[in-house]
PDB file of N, CA, C and O in Angstrom:
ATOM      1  N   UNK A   1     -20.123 -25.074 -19.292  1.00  0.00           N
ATOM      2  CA  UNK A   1     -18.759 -24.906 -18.796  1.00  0.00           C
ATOM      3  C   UNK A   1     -18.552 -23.451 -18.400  1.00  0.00           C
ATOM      4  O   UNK A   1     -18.875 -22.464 -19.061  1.00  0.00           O
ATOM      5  N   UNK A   2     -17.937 -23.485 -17.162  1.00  0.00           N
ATOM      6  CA  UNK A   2     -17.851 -21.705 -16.938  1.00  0.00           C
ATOM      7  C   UNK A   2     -16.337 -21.663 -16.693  1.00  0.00           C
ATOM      8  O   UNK A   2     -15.606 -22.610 -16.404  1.00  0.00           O
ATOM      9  N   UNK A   3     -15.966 -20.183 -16.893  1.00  0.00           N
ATOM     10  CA  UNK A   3     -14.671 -20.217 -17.265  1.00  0.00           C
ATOM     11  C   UNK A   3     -14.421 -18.958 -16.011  1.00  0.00           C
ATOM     12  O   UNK A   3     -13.543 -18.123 -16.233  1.00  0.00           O
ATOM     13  N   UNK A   4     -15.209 -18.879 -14.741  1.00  0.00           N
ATOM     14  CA  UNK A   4     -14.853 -18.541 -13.477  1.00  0.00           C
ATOM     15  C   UNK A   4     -14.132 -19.509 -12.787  1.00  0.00           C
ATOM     16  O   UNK A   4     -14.323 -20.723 -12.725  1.00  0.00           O
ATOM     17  N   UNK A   5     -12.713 -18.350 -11.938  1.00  0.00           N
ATOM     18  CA  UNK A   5     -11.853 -18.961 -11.601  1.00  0.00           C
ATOM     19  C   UNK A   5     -12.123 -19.406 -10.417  1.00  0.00           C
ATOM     20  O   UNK A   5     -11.306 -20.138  -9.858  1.00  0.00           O
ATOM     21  N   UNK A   6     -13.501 -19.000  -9.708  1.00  0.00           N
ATOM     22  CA  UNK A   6     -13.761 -19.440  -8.615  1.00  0.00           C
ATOM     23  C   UNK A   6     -14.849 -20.877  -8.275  1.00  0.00           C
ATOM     24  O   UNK A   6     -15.286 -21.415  -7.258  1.00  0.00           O
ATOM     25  N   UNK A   7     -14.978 -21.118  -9.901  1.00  0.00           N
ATOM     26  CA  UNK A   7     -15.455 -22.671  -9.753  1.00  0.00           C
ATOM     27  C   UNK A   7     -14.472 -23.714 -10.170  1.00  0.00           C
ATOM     28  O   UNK A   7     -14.810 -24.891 -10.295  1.00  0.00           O
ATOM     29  N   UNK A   8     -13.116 -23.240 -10.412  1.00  0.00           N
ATOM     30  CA  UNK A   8     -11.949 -23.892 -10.834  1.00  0.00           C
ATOM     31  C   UNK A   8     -11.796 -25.198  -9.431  1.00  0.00           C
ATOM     32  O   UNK A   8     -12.018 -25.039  -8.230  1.00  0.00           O
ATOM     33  N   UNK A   9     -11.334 -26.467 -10.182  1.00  0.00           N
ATOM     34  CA  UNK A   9     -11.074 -27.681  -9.207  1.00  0.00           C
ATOM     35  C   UNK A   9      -9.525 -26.960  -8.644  1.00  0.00           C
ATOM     36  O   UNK A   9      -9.119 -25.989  -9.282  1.00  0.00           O
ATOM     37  N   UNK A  10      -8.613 -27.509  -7.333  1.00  0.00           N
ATOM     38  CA  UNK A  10      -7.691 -27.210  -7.222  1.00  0.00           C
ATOM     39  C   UNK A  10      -6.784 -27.669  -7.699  1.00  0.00           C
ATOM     40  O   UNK A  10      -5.644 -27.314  -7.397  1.00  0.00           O
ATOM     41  N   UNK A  11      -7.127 -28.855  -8.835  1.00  0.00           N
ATOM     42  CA  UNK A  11      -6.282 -29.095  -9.600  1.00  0.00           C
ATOM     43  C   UNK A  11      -6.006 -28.106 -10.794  1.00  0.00           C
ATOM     44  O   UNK A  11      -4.895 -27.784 -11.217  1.00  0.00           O
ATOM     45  N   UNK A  12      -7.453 -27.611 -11.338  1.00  0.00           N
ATOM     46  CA  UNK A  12      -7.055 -26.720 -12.500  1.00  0.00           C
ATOM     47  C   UNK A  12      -6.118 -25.545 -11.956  1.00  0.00           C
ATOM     48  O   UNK A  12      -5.134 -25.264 -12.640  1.00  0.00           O
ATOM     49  N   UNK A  13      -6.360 -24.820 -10.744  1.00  0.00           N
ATOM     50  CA  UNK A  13      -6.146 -23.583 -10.117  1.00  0.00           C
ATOM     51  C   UNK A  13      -4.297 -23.807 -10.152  1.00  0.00           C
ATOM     52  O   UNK A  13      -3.347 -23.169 -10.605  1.00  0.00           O
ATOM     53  N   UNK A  14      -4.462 -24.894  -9.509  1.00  0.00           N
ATOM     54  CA  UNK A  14      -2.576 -25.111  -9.774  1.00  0.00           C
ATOM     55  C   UNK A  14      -2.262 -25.234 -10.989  1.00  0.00           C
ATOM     56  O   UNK A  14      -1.378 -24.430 -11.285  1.00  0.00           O
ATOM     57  N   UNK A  15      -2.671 -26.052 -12.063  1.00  0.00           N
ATOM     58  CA  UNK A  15      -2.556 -26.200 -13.180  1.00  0.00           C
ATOM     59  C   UNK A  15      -2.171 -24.539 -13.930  1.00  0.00           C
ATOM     60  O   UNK A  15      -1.064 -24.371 -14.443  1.00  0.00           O
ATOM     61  N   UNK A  16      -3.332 -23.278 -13.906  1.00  0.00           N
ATOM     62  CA  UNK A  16      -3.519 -22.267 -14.233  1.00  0.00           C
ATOM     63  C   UNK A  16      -2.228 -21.514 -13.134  1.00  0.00           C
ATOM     64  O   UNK A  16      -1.498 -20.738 -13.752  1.00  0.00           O
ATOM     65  N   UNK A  17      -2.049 -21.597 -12.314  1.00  0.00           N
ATOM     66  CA  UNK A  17      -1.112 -20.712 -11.479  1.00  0.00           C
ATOM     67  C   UNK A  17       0.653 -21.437 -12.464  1.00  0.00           C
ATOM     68  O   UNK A  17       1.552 -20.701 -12.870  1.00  0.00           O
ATOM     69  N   UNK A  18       0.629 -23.076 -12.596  1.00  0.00           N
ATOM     70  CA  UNK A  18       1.911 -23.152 -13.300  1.00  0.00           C
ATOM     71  C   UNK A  18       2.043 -22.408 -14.618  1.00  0.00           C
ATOM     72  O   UNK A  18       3.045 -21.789 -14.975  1.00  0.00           O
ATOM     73  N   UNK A  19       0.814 -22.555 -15.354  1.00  0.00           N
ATOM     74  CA  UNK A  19       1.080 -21.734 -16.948  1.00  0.00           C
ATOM     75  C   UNK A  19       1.004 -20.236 -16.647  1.00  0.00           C
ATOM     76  O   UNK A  19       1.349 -19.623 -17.656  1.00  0.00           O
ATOM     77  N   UNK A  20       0.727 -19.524 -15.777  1.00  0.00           N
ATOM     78  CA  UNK A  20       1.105 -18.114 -15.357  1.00  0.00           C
ATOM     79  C   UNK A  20       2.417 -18.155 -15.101  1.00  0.00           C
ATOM     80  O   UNK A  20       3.135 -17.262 -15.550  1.00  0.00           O
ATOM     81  N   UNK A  21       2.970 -19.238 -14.307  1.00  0.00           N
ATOM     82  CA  UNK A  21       4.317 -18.680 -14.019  1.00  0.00           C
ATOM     83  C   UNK A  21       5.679 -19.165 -14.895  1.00  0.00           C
ATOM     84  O   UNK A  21       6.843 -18.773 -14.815  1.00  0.00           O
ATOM     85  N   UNK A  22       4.845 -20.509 -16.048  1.00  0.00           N
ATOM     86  CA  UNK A  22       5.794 -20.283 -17.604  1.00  0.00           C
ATOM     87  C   UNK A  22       5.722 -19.483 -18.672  1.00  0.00           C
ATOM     88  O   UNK A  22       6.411 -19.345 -19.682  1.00  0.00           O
ATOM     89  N   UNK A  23       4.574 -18.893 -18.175  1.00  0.00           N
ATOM     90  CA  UNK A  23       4.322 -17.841 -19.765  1.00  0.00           C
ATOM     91  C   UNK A  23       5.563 -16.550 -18.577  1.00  0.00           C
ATOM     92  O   UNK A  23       6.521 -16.105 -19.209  1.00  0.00           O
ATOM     93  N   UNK A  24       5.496 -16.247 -17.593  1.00  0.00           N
ATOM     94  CA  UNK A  24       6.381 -14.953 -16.681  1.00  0.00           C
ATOM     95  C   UNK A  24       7.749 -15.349 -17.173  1.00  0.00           C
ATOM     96  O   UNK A  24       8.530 -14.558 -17.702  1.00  0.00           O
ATOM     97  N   UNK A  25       7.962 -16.505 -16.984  1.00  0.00           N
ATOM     98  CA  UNK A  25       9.429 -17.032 -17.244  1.00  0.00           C
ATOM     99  C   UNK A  25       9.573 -17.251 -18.949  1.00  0.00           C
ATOM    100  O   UNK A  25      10.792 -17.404 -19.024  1.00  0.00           O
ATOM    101  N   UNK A  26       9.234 -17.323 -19.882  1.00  0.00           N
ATOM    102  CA  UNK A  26       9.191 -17.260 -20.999  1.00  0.00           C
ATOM    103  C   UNK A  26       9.583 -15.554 -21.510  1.00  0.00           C
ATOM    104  O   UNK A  26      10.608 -15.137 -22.048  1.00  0.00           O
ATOM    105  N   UNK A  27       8.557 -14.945 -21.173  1.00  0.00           N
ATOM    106  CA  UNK A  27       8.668 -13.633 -21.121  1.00  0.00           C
ATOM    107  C   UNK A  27      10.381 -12.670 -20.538  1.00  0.00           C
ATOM    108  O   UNK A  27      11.034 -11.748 -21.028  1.00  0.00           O
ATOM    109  N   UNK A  28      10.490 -13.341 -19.559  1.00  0.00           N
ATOM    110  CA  UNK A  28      11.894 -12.994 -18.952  1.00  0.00           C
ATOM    111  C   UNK A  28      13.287 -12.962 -19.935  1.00  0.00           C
ATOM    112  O   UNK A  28      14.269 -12.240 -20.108  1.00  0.00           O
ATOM    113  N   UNK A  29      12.768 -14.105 -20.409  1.00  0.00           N
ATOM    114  CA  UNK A  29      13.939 -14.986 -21.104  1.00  0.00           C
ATOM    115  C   UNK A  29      13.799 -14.428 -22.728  1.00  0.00           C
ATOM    116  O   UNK A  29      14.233 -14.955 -23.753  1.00  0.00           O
ATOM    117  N   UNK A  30      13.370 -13.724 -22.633  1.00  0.00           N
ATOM    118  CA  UNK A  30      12.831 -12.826 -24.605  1.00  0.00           C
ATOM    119  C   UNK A  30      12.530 -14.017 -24.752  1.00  0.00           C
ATOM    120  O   UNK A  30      13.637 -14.415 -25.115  1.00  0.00           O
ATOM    121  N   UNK A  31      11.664 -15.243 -24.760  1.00  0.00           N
ATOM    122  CA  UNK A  31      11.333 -16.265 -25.707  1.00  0.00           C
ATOM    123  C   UNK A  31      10.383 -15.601 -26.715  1.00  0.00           C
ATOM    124  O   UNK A  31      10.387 -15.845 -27.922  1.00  0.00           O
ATOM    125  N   UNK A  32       9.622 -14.792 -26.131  1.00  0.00           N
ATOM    126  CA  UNK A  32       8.651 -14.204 -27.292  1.00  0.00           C
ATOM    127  C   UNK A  32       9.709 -13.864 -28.392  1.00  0.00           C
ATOM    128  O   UNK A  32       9.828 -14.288 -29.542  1.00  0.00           O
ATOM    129  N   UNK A  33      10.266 -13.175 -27.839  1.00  0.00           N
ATOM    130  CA  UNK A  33      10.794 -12.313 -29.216  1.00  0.00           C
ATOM    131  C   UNK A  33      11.660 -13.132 -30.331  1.00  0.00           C
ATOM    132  O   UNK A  33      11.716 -12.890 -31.537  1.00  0.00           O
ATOM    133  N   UNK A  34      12.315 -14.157 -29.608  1.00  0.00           N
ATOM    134  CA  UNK A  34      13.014 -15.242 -30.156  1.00  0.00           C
ATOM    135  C   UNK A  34      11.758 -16.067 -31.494  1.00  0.00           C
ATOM    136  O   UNK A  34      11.850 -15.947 -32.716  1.00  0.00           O
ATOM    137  N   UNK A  35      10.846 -16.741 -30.832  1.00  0.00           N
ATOM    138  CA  UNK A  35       9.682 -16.827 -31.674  1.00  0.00           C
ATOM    139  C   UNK A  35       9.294 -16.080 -32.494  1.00  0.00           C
ATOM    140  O   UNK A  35       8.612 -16.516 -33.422  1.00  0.00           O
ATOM    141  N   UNK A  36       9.486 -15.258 -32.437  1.00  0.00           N
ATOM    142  CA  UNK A  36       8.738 -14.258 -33.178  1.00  0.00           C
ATOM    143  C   UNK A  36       9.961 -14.153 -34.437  1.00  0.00           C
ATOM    144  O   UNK A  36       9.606 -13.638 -35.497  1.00  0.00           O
ATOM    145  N   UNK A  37      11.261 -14.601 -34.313  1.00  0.00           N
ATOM    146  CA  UNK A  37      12.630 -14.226 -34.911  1.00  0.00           C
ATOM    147  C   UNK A  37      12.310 -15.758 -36.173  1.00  0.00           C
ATOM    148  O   UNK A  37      12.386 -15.941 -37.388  1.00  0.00           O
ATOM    149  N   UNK A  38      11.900 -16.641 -34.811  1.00  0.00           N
ATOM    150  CA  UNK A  38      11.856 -18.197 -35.866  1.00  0.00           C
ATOM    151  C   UNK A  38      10.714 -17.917 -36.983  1.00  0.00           C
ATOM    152  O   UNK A  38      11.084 -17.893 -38.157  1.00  0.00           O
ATOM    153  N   UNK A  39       9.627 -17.749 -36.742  1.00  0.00           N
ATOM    154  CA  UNK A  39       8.426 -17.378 -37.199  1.00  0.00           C
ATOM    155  C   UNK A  39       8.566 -16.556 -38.842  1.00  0.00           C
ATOM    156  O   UNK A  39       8.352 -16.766 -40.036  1.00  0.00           O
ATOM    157  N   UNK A  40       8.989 -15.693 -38.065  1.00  0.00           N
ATOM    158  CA  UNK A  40       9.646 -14.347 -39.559  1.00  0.00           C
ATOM    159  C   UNK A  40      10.187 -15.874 -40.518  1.00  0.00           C
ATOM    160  O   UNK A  40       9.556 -16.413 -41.428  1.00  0.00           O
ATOM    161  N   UNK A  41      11.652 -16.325 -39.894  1.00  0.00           N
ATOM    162  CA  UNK A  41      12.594 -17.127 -40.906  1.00  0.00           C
ATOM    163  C   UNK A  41      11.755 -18.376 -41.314  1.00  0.00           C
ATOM    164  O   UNK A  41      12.227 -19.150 -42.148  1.00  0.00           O
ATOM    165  N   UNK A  42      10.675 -18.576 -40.827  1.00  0.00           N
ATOM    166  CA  UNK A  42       9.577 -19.878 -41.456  1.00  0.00           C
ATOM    167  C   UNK A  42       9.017 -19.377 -42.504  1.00  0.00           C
ATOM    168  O   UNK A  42       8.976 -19.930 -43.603  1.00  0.00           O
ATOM    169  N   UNK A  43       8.561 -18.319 -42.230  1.00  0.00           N
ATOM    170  CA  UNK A  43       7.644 -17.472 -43.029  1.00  0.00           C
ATOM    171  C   UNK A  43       8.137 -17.074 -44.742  1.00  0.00           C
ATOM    172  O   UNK A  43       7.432 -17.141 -45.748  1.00  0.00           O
ATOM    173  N   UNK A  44       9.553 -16.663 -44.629  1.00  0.00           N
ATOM    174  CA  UNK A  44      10.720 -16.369 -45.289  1.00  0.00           C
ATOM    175  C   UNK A  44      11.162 -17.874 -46.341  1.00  0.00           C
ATOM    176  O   UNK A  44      11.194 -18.051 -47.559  1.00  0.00           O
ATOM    177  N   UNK A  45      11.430 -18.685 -45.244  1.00  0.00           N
ATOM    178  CA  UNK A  45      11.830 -19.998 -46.650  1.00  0.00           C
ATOM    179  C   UNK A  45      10.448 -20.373 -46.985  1.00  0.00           C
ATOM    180  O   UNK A  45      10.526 -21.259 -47.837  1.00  0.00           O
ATOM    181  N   UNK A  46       9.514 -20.175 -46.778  1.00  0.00           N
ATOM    182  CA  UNK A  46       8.399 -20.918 -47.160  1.00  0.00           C
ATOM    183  C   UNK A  46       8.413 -20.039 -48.623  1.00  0.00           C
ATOM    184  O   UNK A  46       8.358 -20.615 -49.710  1.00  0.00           O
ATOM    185  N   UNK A  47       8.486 -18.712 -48.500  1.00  0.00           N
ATOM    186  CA  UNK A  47       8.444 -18.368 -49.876  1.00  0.00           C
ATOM    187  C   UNK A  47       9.580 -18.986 -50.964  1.00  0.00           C
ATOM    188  O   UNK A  47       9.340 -18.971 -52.171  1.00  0.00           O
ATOM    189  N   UNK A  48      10.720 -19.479 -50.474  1.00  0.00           N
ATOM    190  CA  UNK A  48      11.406 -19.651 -51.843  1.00  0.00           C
ATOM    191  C   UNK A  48      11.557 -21.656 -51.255  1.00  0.00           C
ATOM    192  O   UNK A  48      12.613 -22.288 -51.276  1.00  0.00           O
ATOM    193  N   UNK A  49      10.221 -22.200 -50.814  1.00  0.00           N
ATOM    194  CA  UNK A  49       9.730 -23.831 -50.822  1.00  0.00           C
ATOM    195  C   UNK A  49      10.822 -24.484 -50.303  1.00  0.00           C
ATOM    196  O   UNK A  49      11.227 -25.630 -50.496  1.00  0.00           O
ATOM    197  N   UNK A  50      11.326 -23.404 -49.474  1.00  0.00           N
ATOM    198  CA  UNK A  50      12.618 -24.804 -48.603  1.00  0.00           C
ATOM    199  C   UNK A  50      11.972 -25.648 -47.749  1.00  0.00           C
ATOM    200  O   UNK A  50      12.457 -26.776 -47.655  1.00  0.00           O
ATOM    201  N   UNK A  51      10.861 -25.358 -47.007  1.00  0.00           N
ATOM    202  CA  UNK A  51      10.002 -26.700 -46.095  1.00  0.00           C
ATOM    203  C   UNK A  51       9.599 -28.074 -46.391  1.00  0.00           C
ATOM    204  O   UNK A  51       9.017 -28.744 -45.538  1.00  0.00           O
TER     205      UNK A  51
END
C-alpha cells in the first residue's frame, strides 16, 4: 500500500480534499479547542466515577 498522493484513485483524492476542508472548517469554528474543553471535563468526572 503506498500512501503517495499521486497513486491516489479520484475517488480517494476527493475523499482526502473533503477531510482537508472539515478538519479547515472545524478549526475555524474553535472545535478543537471546544474538544479539548469536553476532554479535560471527561477526564475530571472520571476521577470522582461519574461515567
Amino acid at each position: 500500500m503506498s500512501d503517495s498522493s499521486s497513486e491516489m484513485t479520484p475517488q480517494e483524492k476527493i475523499i482526502q480534499d473533503r477531510v482537508n476542508q472539515s478538519r479547515s472548517f472545524l478549526r475555524l469554528n474553535g472545535f478543537n479547542q471546544s474538544l479539548g474543553d469536553l476532554w479535560r471535563e471527561i477526564k475530571e468526572d472520571s476521577k470522582y466515577d461519574l461515567l
